[in-house]
Backbone of each chain as ProteinMPNN parsed JSONL, in Angstrom:
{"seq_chain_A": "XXXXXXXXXXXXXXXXXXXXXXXXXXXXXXXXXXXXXXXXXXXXXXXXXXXXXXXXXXXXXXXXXXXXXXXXXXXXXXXXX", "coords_chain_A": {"N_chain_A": [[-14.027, 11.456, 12.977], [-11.568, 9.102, 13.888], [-9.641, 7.794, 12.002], [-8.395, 9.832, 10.543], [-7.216, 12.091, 11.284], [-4.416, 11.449, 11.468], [-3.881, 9.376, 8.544], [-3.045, 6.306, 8.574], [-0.746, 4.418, 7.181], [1.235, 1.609, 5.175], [4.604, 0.99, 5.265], [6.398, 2.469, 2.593], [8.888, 1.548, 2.535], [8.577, -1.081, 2.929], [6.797, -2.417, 1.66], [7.85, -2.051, -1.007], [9.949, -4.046, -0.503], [8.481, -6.48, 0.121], [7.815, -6.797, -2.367], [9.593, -7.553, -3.794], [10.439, -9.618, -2.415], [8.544, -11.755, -2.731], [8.447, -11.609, -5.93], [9.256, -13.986, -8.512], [11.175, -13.436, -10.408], [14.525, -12.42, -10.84], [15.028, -9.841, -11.594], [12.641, -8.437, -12.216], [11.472, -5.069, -11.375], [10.572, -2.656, -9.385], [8.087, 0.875, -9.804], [8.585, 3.744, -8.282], [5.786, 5.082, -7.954], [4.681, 3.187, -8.062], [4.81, 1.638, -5.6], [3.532, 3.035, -3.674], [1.369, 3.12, -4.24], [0.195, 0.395, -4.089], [0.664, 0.479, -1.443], [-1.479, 1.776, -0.985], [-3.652, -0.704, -1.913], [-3.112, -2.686, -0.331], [-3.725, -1.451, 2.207], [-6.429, -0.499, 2.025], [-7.584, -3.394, 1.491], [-6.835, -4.341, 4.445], [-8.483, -2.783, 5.722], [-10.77, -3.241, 4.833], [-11.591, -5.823, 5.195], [-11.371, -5.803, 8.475], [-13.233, -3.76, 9.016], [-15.532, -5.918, 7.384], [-15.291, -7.699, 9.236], [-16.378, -6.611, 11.85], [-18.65, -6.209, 11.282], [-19.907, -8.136, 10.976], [-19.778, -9.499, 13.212], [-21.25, -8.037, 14.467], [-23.526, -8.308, 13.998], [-23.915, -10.791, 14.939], [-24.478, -10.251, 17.381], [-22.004, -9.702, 19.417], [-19.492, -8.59, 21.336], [-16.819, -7.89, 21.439], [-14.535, -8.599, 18.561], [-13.998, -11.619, 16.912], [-11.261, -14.327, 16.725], [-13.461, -16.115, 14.84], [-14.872, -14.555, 14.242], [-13.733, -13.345, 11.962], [-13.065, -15.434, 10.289], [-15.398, -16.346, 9.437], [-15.67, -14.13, 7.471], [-13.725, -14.105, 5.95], [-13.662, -16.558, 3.471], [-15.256, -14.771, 1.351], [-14.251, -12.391, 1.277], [-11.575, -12.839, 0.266], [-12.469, -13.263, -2.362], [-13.352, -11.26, -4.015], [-11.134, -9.411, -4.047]], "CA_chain_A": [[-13.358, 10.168, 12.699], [-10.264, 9.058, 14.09], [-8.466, 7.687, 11.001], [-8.375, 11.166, 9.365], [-5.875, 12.798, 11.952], [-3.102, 10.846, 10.797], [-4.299, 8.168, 8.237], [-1.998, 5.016, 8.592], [-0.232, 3.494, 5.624], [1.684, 0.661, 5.556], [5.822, 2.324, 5.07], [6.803, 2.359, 1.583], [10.252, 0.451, 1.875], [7.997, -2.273, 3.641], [5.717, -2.552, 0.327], [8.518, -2.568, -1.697], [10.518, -5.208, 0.092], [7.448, -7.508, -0.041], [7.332, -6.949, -3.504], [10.531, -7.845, -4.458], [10.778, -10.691, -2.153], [7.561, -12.161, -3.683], [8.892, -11.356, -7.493], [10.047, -15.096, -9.141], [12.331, -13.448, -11.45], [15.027, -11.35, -10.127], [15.024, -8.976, -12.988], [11.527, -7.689, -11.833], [11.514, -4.01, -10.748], [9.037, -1.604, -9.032], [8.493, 1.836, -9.921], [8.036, 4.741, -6.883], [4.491, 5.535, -7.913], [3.838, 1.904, -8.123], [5.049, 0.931, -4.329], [2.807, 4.111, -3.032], [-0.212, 2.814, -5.083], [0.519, -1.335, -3.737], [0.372, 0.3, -0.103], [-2.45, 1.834, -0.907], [-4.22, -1.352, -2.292], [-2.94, -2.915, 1.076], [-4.495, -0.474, 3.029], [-8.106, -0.858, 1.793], [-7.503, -4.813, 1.946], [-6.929, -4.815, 5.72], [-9.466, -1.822, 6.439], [-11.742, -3.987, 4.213], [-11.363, -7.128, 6.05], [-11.523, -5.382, 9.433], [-14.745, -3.395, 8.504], [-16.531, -6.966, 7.366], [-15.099, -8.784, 10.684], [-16.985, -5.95, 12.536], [-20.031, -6.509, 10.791], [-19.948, -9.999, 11.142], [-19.525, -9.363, 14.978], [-22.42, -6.447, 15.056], [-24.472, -9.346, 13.323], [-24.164, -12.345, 16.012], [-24.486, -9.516, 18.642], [-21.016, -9.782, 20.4], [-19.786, -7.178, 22.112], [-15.568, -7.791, 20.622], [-14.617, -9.062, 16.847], [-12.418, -12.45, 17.467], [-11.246, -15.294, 15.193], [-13.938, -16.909, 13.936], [-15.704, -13.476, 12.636], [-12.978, -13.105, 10.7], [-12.547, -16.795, 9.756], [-16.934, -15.66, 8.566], [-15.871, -13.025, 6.264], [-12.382, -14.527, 4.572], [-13.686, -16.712, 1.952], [-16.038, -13.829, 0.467], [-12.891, -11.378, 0.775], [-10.974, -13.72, -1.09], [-13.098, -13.892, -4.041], [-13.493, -9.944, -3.826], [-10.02, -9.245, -4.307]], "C_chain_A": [[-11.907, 10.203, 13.159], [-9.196, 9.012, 13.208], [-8.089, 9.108, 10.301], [-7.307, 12.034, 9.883], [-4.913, 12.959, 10.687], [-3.155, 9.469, 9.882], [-2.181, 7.461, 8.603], [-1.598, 4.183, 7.549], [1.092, 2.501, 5.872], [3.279, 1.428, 4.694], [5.743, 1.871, 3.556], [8.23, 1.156, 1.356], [9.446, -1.441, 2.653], [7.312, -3.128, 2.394], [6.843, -3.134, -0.343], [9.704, -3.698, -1.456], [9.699, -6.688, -0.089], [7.223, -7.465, -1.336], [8.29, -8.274, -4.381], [10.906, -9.497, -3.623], [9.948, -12.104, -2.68], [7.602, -12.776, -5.228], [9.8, -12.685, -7.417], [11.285, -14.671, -10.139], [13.119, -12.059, -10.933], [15.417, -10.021, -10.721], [13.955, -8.147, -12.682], [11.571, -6.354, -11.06], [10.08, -3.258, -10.302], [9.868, -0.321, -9.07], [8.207, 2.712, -8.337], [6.312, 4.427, -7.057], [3.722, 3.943, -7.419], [3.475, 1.267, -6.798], [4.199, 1.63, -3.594], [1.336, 3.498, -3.42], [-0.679, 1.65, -4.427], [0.322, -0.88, -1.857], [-1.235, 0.797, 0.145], [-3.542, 0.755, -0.861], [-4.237, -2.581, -0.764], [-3.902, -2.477, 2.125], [-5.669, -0.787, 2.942], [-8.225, -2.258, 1.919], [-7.63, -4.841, 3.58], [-8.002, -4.07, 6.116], [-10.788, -2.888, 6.157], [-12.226, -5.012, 5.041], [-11.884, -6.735, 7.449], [-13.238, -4.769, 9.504], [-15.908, -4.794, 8.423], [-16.929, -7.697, 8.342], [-15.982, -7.901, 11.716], [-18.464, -5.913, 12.471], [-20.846, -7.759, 10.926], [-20.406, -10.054, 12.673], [-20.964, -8.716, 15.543], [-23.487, -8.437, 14.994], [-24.86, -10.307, 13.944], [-24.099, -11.515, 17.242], [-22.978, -9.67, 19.839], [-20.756, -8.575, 20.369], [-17.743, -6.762, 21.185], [-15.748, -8.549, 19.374], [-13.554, -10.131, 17.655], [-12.394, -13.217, 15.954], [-12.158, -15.793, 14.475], [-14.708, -15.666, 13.281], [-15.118, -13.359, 11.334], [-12.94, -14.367, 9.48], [-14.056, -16.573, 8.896], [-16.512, -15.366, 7.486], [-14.775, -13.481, 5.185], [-12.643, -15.204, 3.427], [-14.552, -15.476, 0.848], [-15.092, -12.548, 0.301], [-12.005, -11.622, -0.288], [-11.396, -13.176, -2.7], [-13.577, -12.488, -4.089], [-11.673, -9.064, -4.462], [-8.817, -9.694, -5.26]], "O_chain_A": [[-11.146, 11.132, 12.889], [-8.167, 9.685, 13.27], [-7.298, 9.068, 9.358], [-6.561, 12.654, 9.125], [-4.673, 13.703, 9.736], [-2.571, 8.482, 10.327], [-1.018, 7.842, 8.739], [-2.29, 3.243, 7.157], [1.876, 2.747, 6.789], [3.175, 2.212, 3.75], [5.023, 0.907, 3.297], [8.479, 0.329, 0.479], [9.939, -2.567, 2.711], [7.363, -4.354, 2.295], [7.009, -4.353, -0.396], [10.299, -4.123, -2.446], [10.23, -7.761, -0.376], [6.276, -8.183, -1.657], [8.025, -9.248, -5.085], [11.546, -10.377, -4.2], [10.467, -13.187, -2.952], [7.121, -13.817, -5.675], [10.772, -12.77, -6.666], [12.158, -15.439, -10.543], [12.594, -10.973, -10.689], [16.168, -9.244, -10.13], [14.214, -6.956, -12.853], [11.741, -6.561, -9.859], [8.941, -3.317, -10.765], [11.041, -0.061, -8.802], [7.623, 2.158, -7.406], [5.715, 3.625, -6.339], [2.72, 3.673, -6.757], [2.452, 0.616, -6.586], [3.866, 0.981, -2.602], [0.349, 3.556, -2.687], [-1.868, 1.65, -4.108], [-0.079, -1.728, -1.06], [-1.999, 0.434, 1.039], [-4.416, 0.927, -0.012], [-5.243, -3.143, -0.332], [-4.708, -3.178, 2.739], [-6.109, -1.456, 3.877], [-9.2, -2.506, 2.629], [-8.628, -5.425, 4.001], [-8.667, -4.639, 6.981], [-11.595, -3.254, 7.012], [-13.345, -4.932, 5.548], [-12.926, -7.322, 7.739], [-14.196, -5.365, 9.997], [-16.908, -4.836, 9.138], [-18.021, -8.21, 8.585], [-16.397, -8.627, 12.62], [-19.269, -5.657, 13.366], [-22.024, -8.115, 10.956], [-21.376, -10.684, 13.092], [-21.543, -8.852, 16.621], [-23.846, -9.28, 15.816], [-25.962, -10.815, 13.734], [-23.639, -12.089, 18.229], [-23.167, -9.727, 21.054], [-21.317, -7.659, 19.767], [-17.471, -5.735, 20.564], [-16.817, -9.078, 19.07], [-12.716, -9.884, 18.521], [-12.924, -13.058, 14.854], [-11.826, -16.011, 13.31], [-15.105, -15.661, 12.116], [-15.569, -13.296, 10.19], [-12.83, -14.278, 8.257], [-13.946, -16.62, 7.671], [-16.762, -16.04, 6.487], [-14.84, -13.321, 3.966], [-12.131, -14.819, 2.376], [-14.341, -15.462, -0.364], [-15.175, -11.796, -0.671], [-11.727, -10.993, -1.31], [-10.785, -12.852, -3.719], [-14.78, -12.633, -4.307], [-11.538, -8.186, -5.314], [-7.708, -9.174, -5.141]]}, "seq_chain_B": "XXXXXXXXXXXXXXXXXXXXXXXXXXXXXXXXXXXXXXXXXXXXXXXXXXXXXXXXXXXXXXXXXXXXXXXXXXXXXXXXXXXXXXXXXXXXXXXXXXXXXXXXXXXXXXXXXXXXXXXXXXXXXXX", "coords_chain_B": {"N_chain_B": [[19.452, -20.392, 3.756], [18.242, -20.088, 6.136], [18.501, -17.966, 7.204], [16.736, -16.496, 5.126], [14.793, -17.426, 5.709], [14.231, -15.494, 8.492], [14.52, -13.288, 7.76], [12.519, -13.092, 5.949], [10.371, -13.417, 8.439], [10.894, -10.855, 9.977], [9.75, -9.257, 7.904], [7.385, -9.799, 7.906], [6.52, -9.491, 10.523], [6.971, -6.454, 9.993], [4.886, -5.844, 8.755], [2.572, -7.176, 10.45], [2.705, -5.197, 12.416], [1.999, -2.513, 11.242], [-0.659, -3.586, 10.246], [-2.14, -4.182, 12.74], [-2.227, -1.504, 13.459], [-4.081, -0.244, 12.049], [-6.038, -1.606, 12.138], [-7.171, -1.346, 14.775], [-7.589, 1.674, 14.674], [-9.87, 1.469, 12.86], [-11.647, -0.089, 14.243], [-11.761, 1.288, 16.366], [-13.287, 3.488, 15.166], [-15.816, 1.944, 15.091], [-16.414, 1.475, 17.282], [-15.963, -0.372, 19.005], [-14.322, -3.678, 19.667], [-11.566, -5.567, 18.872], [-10.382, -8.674, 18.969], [-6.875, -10.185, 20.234], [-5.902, -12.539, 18.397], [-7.595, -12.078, 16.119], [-6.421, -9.567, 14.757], [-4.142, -10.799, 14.19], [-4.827, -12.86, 12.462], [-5.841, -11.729, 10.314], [-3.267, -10.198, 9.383], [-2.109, -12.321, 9.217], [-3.325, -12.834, 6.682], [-3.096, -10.749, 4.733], [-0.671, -10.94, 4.481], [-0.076, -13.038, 2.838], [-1.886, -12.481, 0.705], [-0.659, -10.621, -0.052], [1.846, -11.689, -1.451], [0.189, -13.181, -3.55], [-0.83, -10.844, -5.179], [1.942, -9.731, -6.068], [2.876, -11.644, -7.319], [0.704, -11.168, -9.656], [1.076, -9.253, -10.527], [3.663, -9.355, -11.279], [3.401, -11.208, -13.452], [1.067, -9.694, -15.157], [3.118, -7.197, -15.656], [5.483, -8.73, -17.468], [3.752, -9.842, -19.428], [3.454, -7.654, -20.729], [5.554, -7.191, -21.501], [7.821, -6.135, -19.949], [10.264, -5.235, -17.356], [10.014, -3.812, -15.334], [7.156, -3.222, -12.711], [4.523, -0.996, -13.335], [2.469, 1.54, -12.655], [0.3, 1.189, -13.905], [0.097, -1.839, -13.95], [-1.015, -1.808, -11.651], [-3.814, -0.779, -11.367], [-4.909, -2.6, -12.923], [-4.622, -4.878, -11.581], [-6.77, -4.358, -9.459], [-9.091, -4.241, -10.836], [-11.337, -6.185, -10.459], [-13.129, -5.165, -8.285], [-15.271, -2.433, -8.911], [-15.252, 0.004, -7.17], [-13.151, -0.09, -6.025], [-11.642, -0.216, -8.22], [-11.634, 2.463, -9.241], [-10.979, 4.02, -7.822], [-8.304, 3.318, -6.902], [-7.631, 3.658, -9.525], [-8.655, 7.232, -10.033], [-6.456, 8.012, -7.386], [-4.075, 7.433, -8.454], [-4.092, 9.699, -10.553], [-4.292, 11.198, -8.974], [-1.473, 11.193, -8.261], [-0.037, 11.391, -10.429], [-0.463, 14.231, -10.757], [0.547, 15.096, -8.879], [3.282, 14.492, -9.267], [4.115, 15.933, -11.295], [3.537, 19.013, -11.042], [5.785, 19.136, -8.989], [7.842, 18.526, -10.694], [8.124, 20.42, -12.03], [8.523, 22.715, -10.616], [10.729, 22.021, -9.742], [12.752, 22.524, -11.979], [11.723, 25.098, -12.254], [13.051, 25.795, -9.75], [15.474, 25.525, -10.661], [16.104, 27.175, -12.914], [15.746, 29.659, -11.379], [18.083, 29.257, -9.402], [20.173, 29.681, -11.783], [19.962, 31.957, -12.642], [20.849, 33.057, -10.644], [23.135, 32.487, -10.129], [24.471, 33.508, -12.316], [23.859, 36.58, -11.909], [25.334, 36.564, -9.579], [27.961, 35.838, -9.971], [28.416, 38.223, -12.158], [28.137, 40.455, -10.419], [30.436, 39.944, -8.623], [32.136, 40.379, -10.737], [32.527, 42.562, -11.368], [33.163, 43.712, -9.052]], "CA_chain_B": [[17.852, -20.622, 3.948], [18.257, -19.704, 7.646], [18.831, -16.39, 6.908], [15.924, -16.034, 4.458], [13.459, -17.321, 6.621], [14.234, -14.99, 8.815], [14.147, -11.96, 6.666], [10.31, -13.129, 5.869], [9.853, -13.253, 9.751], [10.457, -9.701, 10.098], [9.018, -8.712, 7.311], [5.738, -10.507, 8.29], [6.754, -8.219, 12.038], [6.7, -5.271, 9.844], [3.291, -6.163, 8.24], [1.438, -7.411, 11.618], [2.114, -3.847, 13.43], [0.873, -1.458, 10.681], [-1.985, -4.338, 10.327], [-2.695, -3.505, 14.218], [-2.359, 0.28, 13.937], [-5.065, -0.095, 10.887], [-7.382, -2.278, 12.867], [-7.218, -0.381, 15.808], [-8.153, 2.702, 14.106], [-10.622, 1.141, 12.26], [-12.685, -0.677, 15.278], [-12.163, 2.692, 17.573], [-14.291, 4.371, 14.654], [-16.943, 2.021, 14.654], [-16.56, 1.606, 18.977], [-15.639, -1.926, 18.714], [-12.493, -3.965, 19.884], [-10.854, -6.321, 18.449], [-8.959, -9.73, 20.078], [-5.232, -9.794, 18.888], [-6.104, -13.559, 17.512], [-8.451, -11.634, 14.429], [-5.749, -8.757, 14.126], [-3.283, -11.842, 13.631], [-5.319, -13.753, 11.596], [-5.975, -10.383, 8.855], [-1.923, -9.946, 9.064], [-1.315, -13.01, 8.06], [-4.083, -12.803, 5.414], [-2.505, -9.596, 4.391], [0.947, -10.987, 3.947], [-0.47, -14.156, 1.81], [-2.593, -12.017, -0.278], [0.113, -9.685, -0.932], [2.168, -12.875, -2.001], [-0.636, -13.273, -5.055], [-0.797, -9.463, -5.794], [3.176, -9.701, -6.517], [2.943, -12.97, -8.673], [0.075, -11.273, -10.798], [1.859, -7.74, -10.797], [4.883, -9.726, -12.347], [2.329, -11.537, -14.517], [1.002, -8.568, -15.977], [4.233, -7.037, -16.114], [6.074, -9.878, -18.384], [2.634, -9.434, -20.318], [3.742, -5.976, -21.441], [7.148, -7.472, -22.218], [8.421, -5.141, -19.398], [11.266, -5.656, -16.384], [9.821, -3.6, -14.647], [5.72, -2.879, -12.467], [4.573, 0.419, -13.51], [0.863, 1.922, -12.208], [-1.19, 0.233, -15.197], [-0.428, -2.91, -13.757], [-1.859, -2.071, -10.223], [-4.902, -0.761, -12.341], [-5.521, -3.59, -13.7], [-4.678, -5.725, -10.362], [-8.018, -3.827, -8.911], [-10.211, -4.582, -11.938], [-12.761, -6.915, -9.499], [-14.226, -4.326, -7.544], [-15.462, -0.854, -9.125], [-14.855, 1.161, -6.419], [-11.702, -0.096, -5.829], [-10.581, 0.309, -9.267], [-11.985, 3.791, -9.267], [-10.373, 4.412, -5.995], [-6.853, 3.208, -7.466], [-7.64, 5.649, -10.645], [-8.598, 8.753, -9.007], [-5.009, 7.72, -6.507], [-2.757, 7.548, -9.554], [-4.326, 10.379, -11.222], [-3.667, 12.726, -7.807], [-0.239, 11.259, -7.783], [0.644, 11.624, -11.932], [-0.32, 15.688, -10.907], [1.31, 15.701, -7.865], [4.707, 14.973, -9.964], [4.053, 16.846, -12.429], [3.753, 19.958, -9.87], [7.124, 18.735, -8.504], [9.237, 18.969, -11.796], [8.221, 22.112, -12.862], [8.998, 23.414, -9.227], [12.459, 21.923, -9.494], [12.753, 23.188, -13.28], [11.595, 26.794, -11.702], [14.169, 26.381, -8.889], [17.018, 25.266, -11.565], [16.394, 28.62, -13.839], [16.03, 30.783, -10.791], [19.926, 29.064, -9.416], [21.176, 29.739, -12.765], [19.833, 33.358, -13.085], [21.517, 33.882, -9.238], [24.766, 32.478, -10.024], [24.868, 34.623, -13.029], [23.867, 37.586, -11.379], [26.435, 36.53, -8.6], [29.223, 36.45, -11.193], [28.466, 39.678, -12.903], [28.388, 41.201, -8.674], [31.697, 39.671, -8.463], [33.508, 40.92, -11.535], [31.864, 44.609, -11.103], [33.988, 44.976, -7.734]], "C_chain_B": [[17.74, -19.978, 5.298], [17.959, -18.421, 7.399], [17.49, -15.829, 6.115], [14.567, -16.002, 5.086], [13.193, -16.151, 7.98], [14.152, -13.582, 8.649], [12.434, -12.076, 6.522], [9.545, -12.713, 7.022], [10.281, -11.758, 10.249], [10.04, -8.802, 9.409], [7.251, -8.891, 7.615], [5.579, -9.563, 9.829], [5.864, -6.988, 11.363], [4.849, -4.494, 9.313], [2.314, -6.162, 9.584], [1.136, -6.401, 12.35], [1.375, -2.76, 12.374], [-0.542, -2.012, 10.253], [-2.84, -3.648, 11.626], [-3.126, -2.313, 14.504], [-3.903, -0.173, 13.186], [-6.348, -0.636, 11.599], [-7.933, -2.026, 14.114], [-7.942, 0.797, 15.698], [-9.68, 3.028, 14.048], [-11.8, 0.787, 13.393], [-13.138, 0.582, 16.207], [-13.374, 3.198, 16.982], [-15.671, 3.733, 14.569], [-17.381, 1.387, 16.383], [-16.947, 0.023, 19.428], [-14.175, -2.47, 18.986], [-12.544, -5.223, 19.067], [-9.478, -7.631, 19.28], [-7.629, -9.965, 19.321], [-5.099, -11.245, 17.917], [-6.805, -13.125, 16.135], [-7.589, -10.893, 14.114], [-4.444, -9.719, 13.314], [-3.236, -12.281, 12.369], [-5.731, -12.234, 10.322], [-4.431, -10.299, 8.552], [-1.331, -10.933, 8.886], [-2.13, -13.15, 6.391], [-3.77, -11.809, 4.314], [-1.235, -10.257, 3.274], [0.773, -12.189, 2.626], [-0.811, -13.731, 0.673], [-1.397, -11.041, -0.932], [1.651, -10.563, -2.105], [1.561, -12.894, -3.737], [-0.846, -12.147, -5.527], [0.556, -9.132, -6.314], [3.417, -10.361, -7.53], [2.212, -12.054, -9.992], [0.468, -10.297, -11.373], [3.131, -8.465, -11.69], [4.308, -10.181, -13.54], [2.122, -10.73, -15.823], [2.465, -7.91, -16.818], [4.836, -7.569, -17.552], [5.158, -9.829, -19.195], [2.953, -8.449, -21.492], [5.039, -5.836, -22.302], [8.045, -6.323, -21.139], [8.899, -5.883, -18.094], [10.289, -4.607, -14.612], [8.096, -3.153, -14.197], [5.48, -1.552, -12.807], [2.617, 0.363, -12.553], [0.349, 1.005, -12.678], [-1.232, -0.857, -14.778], [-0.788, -2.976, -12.692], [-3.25, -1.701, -10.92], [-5.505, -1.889, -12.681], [-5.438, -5.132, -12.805], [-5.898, -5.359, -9.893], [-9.645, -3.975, -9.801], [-11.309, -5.077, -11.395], [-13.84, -6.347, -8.969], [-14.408, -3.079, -8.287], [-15.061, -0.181, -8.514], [-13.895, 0.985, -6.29], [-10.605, 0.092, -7.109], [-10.723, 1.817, -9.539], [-11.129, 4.311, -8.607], [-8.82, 4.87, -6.57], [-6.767, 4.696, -8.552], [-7.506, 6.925, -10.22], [-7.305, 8.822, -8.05], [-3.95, 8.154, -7.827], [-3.107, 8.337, -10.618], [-3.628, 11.945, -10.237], [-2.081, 12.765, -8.137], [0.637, 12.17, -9.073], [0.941, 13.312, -11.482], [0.28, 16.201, -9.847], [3.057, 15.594, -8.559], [5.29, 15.54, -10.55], [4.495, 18.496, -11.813], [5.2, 19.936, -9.674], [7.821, 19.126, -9.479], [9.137, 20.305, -12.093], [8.692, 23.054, -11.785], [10.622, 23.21, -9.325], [13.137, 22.229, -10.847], [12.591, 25.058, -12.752], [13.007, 26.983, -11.051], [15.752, 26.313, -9.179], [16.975, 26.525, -11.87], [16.789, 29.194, -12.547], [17.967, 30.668, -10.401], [20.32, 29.433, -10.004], [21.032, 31.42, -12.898], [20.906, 34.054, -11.934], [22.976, 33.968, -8.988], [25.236, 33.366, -11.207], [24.932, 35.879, -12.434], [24.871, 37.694, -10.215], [27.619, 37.035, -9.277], [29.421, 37.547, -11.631], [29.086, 40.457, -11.347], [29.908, 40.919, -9.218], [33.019, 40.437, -9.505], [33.564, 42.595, -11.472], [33.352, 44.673, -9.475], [35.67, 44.398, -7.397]], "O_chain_B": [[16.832, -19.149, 5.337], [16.794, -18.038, 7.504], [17.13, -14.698, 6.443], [13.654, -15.177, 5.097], [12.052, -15.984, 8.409], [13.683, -12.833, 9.506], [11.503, -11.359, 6.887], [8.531, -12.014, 7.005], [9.704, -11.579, 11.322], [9.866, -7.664, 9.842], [6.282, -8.143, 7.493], [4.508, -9.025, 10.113], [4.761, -6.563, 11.705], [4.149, -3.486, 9.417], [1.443, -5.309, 9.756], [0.05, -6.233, 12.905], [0.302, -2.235, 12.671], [-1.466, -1.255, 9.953], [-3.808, -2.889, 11.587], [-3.965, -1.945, 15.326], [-4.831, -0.424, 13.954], [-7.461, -0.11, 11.574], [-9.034, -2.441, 14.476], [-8.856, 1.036, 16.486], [-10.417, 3.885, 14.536], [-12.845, 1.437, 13.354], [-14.251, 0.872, 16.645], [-14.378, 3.413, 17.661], [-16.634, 4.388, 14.17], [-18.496, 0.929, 16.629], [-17.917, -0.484, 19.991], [-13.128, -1.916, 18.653], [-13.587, -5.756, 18.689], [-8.37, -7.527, 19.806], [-7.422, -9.932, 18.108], [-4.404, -11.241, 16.901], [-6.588, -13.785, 15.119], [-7.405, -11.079, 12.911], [-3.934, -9.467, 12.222], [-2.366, -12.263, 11.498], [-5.702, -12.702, 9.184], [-4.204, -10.329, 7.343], [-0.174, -10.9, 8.468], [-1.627, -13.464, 5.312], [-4.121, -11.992, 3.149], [-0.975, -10.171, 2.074], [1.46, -12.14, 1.606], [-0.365, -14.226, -0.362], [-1.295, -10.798, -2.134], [2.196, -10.12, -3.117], [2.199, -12.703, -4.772], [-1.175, -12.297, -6.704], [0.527, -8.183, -7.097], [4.017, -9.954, -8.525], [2.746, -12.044, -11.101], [0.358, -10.196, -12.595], [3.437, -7.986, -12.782], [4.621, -9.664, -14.613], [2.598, -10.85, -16.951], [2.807, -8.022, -17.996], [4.689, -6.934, -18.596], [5.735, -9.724, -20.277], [2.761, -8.488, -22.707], [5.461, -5.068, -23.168], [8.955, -5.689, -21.673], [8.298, -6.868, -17.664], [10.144, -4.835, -13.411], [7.485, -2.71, -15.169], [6.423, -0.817, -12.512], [1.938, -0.553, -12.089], [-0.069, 0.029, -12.055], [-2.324, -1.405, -14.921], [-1.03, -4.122, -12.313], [-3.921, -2.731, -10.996], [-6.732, -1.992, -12.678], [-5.961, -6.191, -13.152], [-6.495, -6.434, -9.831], [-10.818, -3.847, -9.45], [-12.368, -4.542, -11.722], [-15.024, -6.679, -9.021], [-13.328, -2.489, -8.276], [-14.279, 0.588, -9.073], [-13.247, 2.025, -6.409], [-9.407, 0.374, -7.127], [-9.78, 2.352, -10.12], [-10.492, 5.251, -9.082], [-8.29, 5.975, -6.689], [-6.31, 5.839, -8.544], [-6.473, 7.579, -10.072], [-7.021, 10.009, -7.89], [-3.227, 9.147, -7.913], [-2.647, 7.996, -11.708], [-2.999, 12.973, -10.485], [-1.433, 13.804, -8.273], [1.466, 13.075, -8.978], [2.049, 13.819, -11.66], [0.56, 17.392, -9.706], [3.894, 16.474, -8.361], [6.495, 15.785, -10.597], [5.559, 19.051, -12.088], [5.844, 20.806, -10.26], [8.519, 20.121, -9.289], [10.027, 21.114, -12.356], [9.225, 24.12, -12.091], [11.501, 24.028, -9.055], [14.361, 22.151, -10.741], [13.387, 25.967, -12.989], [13.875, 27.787, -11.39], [16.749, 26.688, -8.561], [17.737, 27.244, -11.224], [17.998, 29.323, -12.354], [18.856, 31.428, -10.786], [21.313, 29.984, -9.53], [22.012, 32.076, -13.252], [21.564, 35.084, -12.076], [23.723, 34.69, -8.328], [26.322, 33.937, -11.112], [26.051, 36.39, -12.384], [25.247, 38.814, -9.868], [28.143, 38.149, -9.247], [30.558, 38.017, -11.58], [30.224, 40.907, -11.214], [30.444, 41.59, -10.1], [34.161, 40.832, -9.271], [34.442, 43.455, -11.525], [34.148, 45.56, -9.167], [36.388, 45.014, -6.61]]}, "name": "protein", "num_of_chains": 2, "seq": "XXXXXXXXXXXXXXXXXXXXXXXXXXXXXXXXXXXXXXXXXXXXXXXXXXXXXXXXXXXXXXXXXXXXXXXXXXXXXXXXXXXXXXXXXXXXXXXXXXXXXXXXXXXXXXXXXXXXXXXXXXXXXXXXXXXXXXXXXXXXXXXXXXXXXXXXXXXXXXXXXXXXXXXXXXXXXXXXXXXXXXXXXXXXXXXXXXXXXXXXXXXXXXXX"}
């Protein structure tokens, strides 16, 4: 498997930037463990997504994944997450 | 406002390329490409969704009566899927013992300092 080299995680000050820009009350803090955990949860979201859009793709026999596989699989991701 | 929207727009940058690496990865392993309109369309789905994972993380939070997100409330953000709350668990169970590890290492490497600068001192007054 390729991903296993070097898995790919989305950076940490990236997570926590999106957290805080997100956060309605400016009082709201994140801990370390928490921003490591939130990229994680990231991570499996897009792999997730990507994985279904591929399946979607295998499924109507094309040969690449484009927009509308994905546009397939998003409301059942949605409601998964 | 200028300014803010623009902050979003490279944050949404910083999102769309580790989206790309991820989906890249991901398609190589199953020998499949990907057009950059679906890697798009997941990185902005990404950045939206992570939008409502912040709201409910504060949610929770303010729940607890607390300022600040701790683990428990990503825990309990993952609740939907089993495996994925498993997933999370088993994650923030490695991490709790990977810190744990850590202090006592930097607790070890305090005593030993303190034993070396003593033993330095004593050297020192001996000559």
């Amino acid at each position: 498997m390729a991903g296993q080299e070097r898995e790919v995680v989305f950076k940490k000050e990236t997570v926590s930037k999106l957290l805080m820009m997100f956060f309605k009350d400016d009082k709201s803090k994140v801990s370390n463990d928490t921003v490591i955990l939130m990229a994680e949860m990231l991570r499996i979201f897009v792999i997730e997504a990507t994985r279904r859009a591929i399946k979607q793709a295998e499924n109507e026999d094309c040969v690449g994944v484009d927009l509308e596989h994905v546009e397939k699989i998003l409301p059942q991701l949605l409601l998964d997450f | 406002m200028d300014e803010k929207e623009a902050y979003t727009q490279r944050l949404k940058a910083a999102v769309h390329y580790t989206v790309s690496k991820l989906c890249q990865s991901t398609a190589a392993d199953c020998e499949k490409e990907m057009s950059r309109q679906a890697m798009a369309a997941i990185a902005e789905t990404t950045f939206r969704q992570c939008e409502i994972f912040a709201q409910d993380l504060e949610a929770f939070a303010r729940h607890a009566k607390r300022h600040t997100v701790t683990v428990d409330d990503v825990k309990l953000l993952a609740r939907k899927s089993a495996a994925l709350s498993s997933h999370i668990q088993q994650k923030s169970e490695e991490m709790a013992i990977n810190n744990q590890e850590l202090k006592e290492k930097r607790k070890k490497n305090a005593t030993k300092r303190k034993t070396k600068e003593m033993e330095g001192n004593e050297g020192e007054t001996e000559t």
